[in-house]
C-alpha positions in Angstrom: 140.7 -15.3 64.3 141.7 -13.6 67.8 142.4 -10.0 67.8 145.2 -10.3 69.8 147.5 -12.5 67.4 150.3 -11.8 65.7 149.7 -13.1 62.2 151.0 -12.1 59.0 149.5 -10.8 55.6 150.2 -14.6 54.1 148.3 -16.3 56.8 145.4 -14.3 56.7 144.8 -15.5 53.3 145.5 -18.9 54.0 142.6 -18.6 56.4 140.4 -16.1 54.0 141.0 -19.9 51.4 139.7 -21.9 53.9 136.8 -20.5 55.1 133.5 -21.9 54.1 131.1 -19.2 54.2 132.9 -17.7 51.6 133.3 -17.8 48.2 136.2 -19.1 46.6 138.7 -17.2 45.8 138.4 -16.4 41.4 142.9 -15.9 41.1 145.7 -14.5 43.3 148.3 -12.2 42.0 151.4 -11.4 43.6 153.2 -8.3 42.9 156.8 -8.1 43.4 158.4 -6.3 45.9 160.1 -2.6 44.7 163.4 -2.0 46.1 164.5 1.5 46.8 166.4 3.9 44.0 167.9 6.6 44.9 169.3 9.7 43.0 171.3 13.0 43.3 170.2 16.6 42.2 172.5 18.0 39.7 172.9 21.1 41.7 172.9 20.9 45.9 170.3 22.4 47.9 171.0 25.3 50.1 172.9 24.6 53.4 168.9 25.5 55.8 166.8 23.1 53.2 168.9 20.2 53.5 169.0 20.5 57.4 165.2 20.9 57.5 164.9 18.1 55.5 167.2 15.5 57.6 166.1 17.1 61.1 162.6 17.9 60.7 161.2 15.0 58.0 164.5 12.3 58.6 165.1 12.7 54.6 168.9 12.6 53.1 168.4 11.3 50.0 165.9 11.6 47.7 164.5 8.6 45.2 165.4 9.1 41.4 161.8 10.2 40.5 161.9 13.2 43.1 165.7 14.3 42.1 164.6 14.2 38.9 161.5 16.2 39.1 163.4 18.6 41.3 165.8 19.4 38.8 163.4 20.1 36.1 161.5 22.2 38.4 164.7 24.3 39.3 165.5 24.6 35.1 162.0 26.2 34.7 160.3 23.4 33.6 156.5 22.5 33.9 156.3 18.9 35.0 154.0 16.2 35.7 155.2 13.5 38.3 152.5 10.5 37.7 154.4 8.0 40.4 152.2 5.8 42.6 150.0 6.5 46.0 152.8 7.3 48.6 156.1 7.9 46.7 156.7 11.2 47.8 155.5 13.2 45.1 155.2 16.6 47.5 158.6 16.5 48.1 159.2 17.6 44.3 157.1 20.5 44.8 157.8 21.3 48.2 161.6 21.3 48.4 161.5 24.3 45.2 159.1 26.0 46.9 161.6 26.6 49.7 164.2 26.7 48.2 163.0 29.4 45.7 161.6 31.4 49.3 165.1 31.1 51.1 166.6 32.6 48.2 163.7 35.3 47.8 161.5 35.9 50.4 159.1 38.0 48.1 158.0 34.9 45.8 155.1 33.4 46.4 153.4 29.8 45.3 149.6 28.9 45.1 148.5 25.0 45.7 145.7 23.7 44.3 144.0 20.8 45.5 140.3 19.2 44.4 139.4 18.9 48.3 139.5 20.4 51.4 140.9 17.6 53.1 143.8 17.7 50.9 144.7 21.7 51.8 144.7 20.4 55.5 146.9 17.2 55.0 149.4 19.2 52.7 149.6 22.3 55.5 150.9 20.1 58.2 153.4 18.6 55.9 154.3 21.9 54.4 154.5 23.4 57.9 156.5 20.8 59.3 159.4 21.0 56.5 159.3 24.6 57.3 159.8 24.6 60.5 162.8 26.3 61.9 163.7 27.8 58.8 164.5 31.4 58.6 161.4 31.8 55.8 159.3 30.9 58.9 156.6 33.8 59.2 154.2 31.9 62.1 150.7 32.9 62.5 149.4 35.2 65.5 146.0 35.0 67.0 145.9 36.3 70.3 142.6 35.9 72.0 142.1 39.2 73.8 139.1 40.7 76.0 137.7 42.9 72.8 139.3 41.0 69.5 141.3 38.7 67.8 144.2 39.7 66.0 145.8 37.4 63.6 148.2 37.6 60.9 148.5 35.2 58.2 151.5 32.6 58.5 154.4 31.0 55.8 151.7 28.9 54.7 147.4 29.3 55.0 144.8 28.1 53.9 141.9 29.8 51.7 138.9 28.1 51.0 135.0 28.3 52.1 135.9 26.9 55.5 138.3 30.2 56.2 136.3 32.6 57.7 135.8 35.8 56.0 138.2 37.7 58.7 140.8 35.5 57.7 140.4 35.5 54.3 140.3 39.6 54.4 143.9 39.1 56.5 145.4 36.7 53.9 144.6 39.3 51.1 146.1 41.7 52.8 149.1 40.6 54.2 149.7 37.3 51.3 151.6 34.3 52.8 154.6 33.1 51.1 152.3 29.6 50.3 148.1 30.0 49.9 146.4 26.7 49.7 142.9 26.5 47.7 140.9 24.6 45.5 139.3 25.3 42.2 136.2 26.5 43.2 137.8 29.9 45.4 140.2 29.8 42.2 137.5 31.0 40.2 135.2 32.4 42.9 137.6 34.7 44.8 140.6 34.5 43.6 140.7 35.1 39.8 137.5 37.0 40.0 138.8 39.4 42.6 142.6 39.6 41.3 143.2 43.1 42.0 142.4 42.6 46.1 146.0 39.8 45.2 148.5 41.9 43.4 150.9 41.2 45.9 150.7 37.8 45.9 150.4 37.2 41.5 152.7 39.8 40.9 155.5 37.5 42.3 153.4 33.8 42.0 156.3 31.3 41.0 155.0 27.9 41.5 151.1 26.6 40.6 151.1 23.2 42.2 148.6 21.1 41.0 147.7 17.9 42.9 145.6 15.0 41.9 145.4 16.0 38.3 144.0 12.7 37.3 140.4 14.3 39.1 140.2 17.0 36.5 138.1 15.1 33.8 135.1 15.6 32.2 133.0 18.8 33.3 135.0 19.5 36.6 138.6 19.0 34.1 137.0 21.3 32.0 136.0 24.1 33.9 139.5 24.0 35.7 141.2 24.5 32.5 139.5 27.7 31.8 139.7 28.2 35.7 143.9 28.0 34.9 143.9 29.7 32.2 142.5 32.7 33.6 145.2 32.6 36.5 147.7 32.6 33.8 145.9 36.0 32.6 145.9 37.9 35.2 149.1 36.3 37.2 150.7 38.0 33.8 148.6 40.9 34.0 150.6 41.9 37.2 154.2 40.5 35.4 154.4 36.9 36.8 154.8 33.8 34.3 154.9 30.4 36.8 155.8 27.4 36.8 153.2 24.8 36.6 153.8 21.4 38.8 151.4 18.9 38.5 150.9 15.3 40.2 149.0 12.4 39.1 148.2 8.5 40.3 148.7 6.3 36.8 146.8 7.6 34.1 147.4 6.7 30.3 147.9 10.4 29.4 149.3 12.6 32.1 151.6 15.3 29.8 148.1 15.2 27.5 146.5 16.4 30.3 148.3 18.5 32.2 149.5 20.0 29.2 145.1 20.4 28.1 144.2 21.7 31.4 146.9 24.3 31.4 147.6 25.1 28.0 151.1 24.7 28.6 153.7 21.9 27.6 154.9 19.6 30.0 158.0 17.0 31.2 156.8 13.9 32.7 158.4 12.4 35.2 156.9 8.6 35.5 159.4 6.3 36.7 158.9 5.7 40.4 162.3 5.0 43.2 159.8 4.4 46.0 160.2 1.2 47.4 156.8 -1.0 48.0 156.1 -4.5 49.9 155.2 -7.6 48.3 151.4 -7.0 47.7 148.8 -10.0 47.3 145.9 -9.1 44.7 142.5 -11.3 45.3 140.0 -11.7 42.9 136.6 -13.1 45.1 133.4 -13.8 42.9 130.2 -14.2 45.1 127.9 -13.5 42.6 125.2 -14.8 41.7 125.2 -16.8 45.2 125.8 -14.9 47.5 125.6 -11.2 48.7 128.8 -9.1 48.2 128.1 -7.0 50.8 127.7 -9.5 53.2 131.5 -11.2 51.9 132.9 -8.1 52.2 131.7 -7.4 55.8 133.1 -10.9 57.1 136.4 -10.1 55.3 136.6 -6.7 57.0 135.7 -8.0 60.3 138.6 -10.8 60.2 141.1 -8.7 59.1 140.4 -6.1 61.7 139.6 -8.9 64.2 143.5 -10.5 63.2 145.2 -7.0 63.8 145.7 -5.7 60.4 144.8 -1.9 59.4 142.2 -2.4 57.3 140.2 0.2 54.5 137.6 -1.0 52.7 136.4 1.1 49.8 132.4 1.1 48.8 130.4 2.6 45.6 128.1 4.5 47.5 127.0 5.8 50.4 124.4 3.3 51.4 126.7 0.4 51.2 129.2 2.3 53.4 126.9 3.0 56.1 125.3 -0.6 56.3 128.2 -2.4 56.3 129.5 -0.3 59.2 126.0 -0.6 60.9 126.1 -4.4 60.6 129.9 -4.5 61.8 129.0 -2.4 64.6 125.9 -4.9 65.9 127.7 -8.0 65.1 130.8 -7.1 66.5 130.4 -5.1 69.5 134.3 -6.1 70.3 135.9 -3.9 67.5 133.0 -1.3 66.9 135.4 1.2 69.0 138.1 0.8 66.7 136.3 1.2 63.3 134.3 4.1 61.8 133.0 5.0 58.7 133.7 7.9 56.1 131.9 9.6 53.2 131.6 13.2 51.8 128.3 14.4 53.4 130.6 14.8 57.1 131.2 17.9 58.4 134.6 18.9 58.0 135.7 18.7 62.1 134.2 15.2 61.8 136.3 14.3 58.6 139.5 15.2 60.1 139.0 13.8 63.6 138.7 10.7 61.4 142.1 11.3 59.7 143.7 11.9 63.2 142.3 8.9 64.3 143.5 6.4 61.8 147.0 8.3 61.3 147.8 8.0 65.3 146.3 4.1 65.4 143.5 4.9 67.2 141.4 3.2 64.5 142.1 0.4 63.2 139.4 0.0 60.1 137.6 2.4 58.1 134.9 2.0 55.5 134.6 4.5 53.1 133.4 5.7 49.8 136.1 7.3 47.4 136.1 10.1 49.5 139.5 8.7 50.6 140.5 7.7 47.3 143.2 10.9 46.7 146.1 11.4 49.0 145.2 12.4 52.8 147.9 10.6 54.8 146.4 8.8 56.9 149.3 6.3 58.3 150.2 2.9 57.0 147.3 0.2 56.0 147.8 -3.3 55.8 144.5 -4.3 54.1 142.5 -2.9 51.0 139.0 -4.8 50.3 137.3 -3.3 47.4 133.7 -3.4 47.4 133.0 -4.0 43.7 135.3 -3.0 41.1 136.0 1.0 40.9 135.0 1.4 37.5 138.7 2.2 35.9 141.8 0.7 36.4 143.5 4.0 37.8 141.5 4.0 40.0 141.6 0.5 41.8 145.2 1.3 41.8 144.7 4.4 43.2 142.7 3.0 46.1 144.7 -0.2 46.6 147.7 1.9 47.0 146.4 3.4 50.3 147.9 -0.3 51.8 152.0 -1.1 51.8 153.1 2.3 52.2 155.8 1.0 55.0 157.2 -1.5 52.6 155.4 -4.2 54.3 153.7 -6.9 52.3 149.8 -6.1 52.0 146.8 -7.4 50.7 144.1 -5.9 48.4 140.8 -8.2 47.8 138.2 -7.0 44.9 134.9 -8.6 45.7 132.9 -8.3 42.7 129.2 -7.2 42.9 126.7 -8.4 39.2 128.0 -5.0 37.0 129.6 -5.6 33.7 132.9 -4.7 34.2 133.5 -6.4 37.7 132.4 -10.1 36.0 134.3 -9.1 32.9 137.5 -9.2 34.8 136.3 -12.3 37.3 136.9 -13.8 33.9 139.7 -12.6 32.5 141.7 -11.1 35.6 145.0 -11.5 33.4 143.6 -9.0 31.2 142.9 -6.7 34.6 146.6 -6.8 35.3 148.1 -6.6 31.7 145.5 -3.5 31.2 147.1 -0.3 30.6 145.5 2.8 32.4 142.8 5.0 31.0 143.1 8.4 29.5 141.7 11.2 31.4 139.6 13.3 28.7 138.3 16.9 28.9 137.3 19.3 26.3 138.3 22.8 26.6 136.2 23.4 23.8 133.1 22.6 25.4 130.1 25.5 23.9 128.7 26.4 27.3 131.7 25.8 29.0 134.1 28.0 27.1 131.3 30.3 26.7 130.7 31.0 30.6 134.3 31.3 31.1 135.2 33.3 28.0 133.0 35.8 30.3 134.8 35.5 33.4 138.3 35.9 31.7 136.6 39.0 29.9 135.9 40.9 33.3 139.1 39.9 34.2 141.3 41.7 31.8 139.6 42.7 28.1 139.8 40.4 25.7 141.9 41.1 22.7 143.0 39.4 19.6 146.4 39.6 20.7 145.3 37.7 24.2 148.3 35.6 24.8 146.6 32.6 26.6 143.2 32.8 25.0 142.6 32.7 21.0 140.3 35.0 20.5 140.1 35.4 17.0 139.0 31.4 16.7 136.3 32.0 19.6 135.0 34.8 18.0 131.7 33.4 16.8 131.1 32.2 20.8 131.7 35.9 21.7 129.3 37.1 19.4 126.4 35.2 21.1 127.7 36.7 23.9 127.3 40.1 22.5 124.2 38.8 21.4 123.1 38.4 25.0 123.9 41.7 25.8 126.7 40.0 28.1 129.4 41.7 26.2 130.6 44.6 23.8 133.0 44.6 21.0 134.9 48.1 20.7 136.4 47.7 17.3 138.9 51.1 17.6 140.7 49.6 20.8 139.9 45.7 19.7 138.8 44.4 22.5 135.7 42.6 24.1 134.9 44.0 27.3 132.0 43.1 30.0 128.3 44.3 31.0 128.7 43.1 34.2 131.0 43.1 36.5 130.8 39.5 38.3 129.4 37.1 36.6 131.1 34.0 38.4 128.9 33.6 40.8 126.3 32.5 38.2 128.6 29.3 36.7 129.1 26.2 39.2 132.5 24.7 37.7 131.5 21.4 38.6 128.4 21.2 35.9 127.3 22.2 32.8 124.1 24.0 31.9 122.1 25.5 34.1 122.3 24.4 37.9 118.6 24.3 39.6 118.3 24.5 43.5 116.7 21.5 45.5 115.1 23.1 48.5 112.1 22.0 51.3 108.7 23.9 51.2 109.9 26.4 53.2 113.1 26.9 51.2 115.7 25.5 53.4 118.5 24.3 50.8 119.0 20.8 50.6 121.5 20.1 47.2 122.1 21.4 43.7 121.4 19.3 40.5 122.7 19.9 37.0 120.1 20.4 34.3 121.4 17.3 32.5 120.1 15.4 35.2 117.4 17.1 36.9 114.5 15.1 34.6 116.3 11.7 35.1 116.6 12.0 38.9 114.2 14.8 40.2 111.3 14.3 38.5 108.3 14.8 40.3 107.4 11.9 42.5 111.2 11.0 42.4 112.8 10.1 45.6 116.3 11.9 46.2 118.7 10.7 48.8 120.5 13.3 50.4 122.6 13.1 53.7 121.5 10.0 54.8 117.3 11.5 54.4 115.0 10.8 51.6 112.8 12.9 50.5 109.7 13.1 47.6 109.9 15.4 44.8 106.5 17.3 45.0 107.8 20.2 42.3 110.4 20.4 39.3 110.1 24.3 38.3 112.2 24.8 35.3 111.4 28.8 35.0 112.7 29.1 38.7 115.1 26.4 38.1 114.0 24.8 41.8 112.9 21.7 42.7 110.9 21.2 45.9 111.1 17.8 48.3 109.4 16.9 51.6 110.8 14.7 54.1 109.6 10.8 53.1 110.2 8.8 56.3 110.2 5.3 55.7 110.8 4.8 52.2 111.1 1.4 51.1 111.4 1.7 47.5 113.5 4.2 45.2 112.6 5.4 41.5 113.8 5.1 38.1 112.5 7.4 35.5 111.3 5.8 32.3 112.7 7.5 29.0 112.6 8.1 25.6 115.4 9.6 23.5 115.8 11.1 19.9 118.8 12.2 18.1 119.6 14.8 15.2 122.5 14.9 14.0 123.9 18.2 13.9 127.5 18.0 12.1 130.0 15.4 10.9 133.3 16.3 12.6 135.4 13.1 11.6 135.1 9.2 10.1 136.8 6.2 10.6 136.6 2.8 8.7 136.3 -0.7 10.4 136.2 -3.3 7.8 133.1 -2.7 6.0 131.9 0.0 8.8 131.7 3.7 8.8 131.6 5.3 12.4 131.1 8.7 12.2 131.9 11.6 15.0 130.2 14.3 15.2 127.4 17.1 17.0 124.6 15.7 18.3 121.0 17.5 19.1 119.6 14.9 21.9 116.0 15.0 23.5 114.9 12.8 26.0 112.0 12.7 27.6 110.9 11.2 30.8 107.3 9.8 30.0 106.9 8.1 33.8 108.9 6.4 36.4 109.0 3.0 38.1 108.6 2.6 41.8 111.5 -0.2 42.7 111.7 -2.4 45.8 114.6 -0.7 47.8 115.9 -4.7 48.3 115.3 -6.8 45.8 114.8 -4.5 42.6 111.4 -5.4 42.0 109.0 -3.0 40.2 106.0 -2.2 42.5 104.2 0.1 40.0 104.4 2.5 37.3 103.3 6.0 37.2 103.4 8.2 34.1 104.8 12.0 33.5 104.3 14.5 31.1 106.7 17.3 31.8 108.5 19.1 28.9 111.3 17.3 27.2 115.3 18.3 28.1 117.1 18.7 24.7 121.0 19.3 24.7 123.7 19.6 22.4 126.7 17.3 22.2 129.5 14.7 21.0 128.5 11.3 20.1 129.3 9.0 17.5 127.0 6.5 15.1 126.5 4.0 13.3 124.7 2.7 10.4 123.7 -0.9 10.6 123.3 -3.3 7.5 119.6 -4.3 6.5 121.4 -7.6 5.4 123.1 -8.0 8.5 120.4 -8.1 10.5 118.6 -10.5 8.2 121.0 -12.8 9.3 120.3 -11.9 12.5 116.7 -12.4 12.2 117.4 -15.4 10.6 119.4 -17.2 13.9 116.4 -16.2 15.6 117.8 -13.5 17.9 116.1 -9.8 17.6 116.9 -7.2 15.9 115.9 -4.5 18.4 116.7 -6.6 21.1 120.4 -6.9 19.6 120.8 -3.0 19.0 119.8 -2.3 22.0 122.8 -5.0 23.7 124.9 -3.8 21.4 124.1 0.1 22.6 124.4 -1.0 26.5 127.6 -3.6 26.0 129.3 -0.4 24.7 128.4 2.2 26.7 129.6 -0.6 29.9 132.9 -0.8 28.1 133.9 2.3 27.3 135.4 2.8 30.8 138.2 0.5 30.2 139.5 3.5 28.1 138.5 6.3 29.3 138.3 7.9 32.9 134.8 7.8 33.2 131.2 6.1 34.7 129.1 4.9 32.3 126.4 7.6 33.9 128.6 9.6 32.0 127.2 8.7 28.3 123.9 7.9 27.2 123.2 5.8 23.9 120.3 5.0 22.1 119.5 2.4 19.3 116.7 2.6 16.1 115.5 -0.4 14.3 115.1 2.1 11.6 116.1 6.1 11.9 114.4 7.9 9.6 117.5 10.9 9.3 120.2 8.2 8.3 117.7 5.9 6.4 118.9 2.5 8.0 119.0 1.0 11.2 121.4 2.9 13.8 123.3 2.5 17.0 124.2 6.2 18.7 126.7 6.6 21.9 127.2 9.9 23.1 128.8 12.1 26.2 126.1 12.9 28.6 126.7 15.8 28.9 125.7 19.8 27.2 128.4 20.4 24.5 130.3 17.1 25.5 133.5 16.3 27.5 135.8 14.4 25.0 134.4 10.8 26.1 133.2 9.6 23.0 136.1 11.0 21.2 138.3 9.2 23.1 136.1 5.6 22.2 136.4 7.1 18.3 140.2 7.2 18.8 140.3 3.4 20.0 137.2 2.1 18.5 138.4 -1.5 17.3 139.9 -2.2 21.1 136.7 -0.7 22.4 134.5 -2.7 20.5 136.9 -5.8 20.8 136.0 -5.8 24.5 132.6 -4.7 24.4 132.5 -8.3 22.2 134.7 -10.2 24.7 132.3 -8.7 27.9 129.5 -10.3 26.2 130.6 -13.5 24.5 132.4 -15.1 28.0 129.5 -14.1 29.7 127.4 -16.9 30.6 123.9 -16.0 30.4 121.8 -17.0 27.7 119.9 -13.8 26.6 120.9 -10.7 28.9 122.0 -10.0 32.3 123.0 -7.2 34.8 126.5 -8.5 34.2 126.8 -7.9 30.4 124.0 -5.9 28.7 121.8 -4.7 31.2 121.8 -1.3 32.4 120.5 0.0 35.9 119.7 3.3 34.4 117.5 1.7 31.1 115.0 4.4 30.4 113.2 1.2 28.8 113.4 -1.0 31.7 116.2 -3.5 29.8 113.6 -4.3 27.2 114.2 -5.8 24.4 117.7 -7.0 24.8 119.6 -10.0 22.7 123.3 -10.4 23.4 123.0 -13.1 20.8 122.6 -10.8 17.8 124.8 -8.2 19.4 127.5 -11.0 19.4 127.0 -11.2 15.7 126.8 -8.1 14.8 130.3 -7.3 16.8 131.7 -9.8 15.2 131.0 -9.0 11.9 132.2 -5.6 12.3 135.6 -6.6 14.2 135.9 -9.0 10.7 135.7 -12.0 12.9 132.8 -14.3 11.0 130.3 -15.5 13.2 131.9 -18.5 15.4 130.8 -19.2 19.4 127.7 -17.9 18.8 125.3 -18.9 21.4 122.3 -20.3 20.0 
């Protein structure tokens, strides 16, 4: 294929069919084109906003999802607009915001996005609606022989990368619009409200973008980060409206409305028009490498003049594959580049520039350009494996098609469960609805560490209109406990020891956070204490920034770990593990057929007892070394299972194992539980007992990986027969006889994958799901 022809998106697959040193492709979908809708606002915009909009953006119209988000906006409304990648969602936030600053200049709104990249993409386009309008306030910074005076502009940015002069002029003098992410929410921000009475005393609008990202720990740390901007914005007389945006998720007012603790309007139905876009489904395992098919399919589509992106799993795979296009094809390595967090942030957005103006024409990247930096239109989207939820392969393939041109996204599937699953069944991939996003404001550390915050903030009262703090009062008494806190019964209110305490709780982890630094304490990374054992055990070899480096030292009083440089490495570790559960409470139960699955608290302990060296290539273990450091016990959500003594008789008598069946059953599970929830299955952990001695029977246990839980496992509870349906159906079409990396096994096995028997596990499901046993493999 020649670089120089014209060709369009439906011969390029015509050729990607013929090739032979490919795989064939598995099924081709074709999604419909979307015509344009258009709709009117109920009341007209003022004279300056609609010029703005025609002169400086070319917009007259708007498309019925952004009228009608507008106008719920303008009633007072929270809202949630989950419409697809490149619909125009900021307009429905944007257009109020000025709007609501022509008609009062004091007002002031606060956007929150999860990255940094974000705050710079959403500044231009802020900046260029603006422009020209009398609201316009533009920044100064004249470069003179003794200083540099600037003042702060419509529209600024405040995050880590704004240097502390700047930041000091922004409090100061607040911009109509500040753009931030969680983190200085909480850091500087909420903790330092009285340095922004200004700006909350009159705060309007919280935009929230990319609300689909806040799940799990990060989701639930941001809720208690919002809700103590809701405190003290109404400490200083401000009540705003919340706007949120999401890509598809199963659940968006849920969510919003969790994260926030407000109600919420959604506005879901989308006016955007998109192209005709061609879905393949390409299978090279177990034949051939997927990182090899998705490099030739990257190269031709490049090579044939298409805008390509192709999205990876991990770091590694992004930098290889641009390494190998780069040697193989010295005629396009100009034109490509690669991208991954771990860039500094001038290199990130030369990036951006590069593929917005054309001067790129393919980019390989981790997720790190999953959410919405615009960077111009893309013809081509190859996944590299399956993204692990539906949302999110939408998400990602929505990057291509933006111009209404047909496109073409390809999913090349690598051995995991979940990619052969739908190799198999890709009409289930496209009939799937999306997955919930789950968080639990409830979360013990959690809500304890922020329960702290808020109470340095403003005192906590029983009369506290955002938090209840008559229901949390057992968590403040621990507090008090800790000498963190006081309770003065006459006024009735909780008030601090200290005066700062934010510094001390990284919202994007739960428990303690231990430092990873060289011998001479250079700072390399952070690690939460729910994985510290698993991955920085001593001996354990951490990738960071492209570098690996040997744990020598896992100090758990200092909460450090120490590495040295390990120059070439050719093997990585996995830690070998034991786990017990205790179950702690019973919180709910559910019947299926003749089973009980309970929901409840869980005491977990797991223990690392060693750690395989691996081959860094093939996966091969190239020795074991044992560990005795002291075991990591947490509490959180899981649910269990008791397992009939008679039903695995049977199993025992079709000759399949019993532990060896528990143990698929635990892994199957835990693989499939992703289809429902927004989640990695790094996010659970699961363990299986021939016989538990608390419950007196044979047990299966799944539970949230994390201290106090995140609302996973509930969210499995809530749709357990369609969970376990499909943890069935993952196992039963696959082909293997026994086990494989495509249905039961688990690259994280404390156990190494051993014993494992899809047979029995087959059985069992079946049993449970009232099915009988038929198409078992024998």
């Amino acid at each position: 294929m020649s670089g120089k022809a014209e060709m369009d998106i439906n011969t390029l697959i015509k050729e990607i069919k013929k090739r032979r040193d490919l795989p064939g492709v598995v099924h081709h979908e074709v999604i419909a084109e979307h015509k344009p809708r258009y709709g009117r606002l109920t009341r007209p915009l003022p004279g300056e906003a609609e010029r703005a909009l025609s002169e400086n953006l070319g917009i007259k119209t708007f498309y019925t999802h952004q009228a009608e988000g507008m106008d719920l906006v303008r009633e007072g409304r929270n809202v949630v607009v989950m419409t697809p990648t490149a619909s125009g969602k900021s307009l429905v936030y944007n257009v109020p915001v000025i709007e609501s600053l022509l008609e009062d200049p004091t007002s002031h709104a606060l956007y929150i996005f999860p990255l940094k990249g974000l705050e710079q993409d959403q500044l231009r386009a802020f900046n260029k609606l603006a422009e020209g309008l009398p609201i316009e306030r533009a920044g100064v910074e004249a470069t003179g022989k003794k200083r540099k005076a600037y003042t702060p502009g419509v529209c600024e940015i405040y995050d880590g990368d704004t240097t502390a002069y700047r930041r000091k002029k922004i409090r100061e003098t607040p911009p109509s619009v500040v753009l931030t992410n969680p983190d200085m929410l909480h850091l500087a921000i909420n903790a330092y409200h009285d340095k922004w009475e200004g700006f909350l005393g009159n705060l309007k609008y919280v935009i929230i973008d990319e609300v689909h990202t806040y799940r799990g720990v990060f989701g639930s740390h941001v809720a208690h980060v919002l809700r103590r901007l809701r405190r003290v914005a109404a400490r200083y007389g401000s009540s705003p409206v919340f706007i949120a945006c999401s890509a598809t998720i199963a659940n968006p007012a849920e969510l919003a409305g969790t994260l926030t603790g407000l109600d919420f309007e959604v506005v879901s139905t989308s006016g955007a028009p998109m192209g005709k876009r061609n879905f393949l489904f390409i299978n090279p395992y177990p034949d051939m490498s997927p990182y090899t098919v998705a490099t030739k399919l990257f190269t031709a589509s490049v090579k044939a003049g298409f805008k390509t992106i192709a999205f990876t799993k991990a770091r590694k795979i992004t930098e290889l594959m641009h390494t190998r296009i780069k040697e193989s094809e010295p005629g396009i390595r100009e034109r490509i580049c690669s991208y991954r967090a771990g860039f500094l942030p001038e290199e990130r957005r030369d990036i951006e520039r590069r593929l917005f103006s054309g001067e790129l024409n393919g980019v390989i990247s981790t997720s790190a350009l999953e959410l919405g930096v615009d960077i111009g239109g893309l013809d081509v989207c190859i996944l590299v494996g399956y993204p692990g939820t539906i949302s999110s392969t939408w998400q990602r393939s929505g990057r291509v098609g933006r111009t209404g041109k047909d496109s073409l996204i390809i999913m090349v599937a690598i051995s995991d469960a979940l990619d052969q699953y739908f190799m198999r069944n890709p009409s289930d991939f496209f009939g799937r609805n999306v997955e919930a996003a789950v968080l639990d404001t409830e979360n013990a550390p959690i809500l304890k560490s922020h329960l702290l915050c808020a109470s340095t903030e403003a005192f906590l009262k029983s009369t506290d209109r955002v938090y209840d703090v008559k229901r949390f009062e057992p968590v403040l008494r621990e507090l008090e406990k800790e000498g963190k806190i006081r309770y003065w019964e006459k006024g009735d209110i909780w008030y601090p020891r200290q005066r700062y305490p934010h510094r001390e709780v990284s919202i994007r982890e739960t428990g303690e956070t231990f430092l990873i630094t060289e011998r001479d304490g250079r700072l390399i990374g952070e690690s939460s204490s729910s994985r510290v054992l698993y991955e920085l055990h001593p001996g354990a070899i951490y990738l960071h920034g492209g570098a690996h480096y040997r744990v020598i030292k896992l100090d758990y009083g200092e909460r450090r770990v120490t590495v040295v440089a390990a120059e070439d490495v050719n093997y990585y570790t996995n830690a070998i593990t034991a786990e017990e559960t205790e179950i702690l409470s019973v919180r709910d139960k559910r019947g299926l057929n003749d089973l009980t699955i309970n929901l409840g608290s869980l005491k977990v302990t797991e223990t690392v007892t060693g750690f395989w060296k691996k081959d860094i290539f093939t996966g091969e273990r190239l020795g074991e070394h044992p560990l005795k450091p002291p075991p990591s016990v947490f509490t959180t959500i899981g649910i269990w299972m008791k397992v009939d003594a008679g039903l695995l008789e049977e199993v025992e008598e079709k000759g399949f194992g019993t532990a060896g069946s528990l143990h698929a059953l635990e892994h199957a599970a835990i693989a499939a539980l992703p289809l429902y929830a927004l989640c990695d299955r790094m996010d659970l952990g699961g363990v299986s007992y021939a016989f538990n001695h608390e419950l007196g029977s044979p047990a299966v246990f799944i539970y949230d990986g994390h201290e106090g839980g995140v609302g996973l496992t509930k969210r499995g509870f809530e749709c357990v027969e369609d969970w376990f349906a499909s943890t069935l159906k993952l196992m039963d079409e696959c082909p293997c006889e026994v086990a494989c990396t495509s249905c039961t096994q688990d690259p994280k096995c404390g156990s190494g994958n051993d014993p494992l028997d899809k047979r029995g596990a087959i059985f069992i499901l079946k049993r449970w799901l009232g099915r009988g046993d038929k198409k078992i493999i024998s």
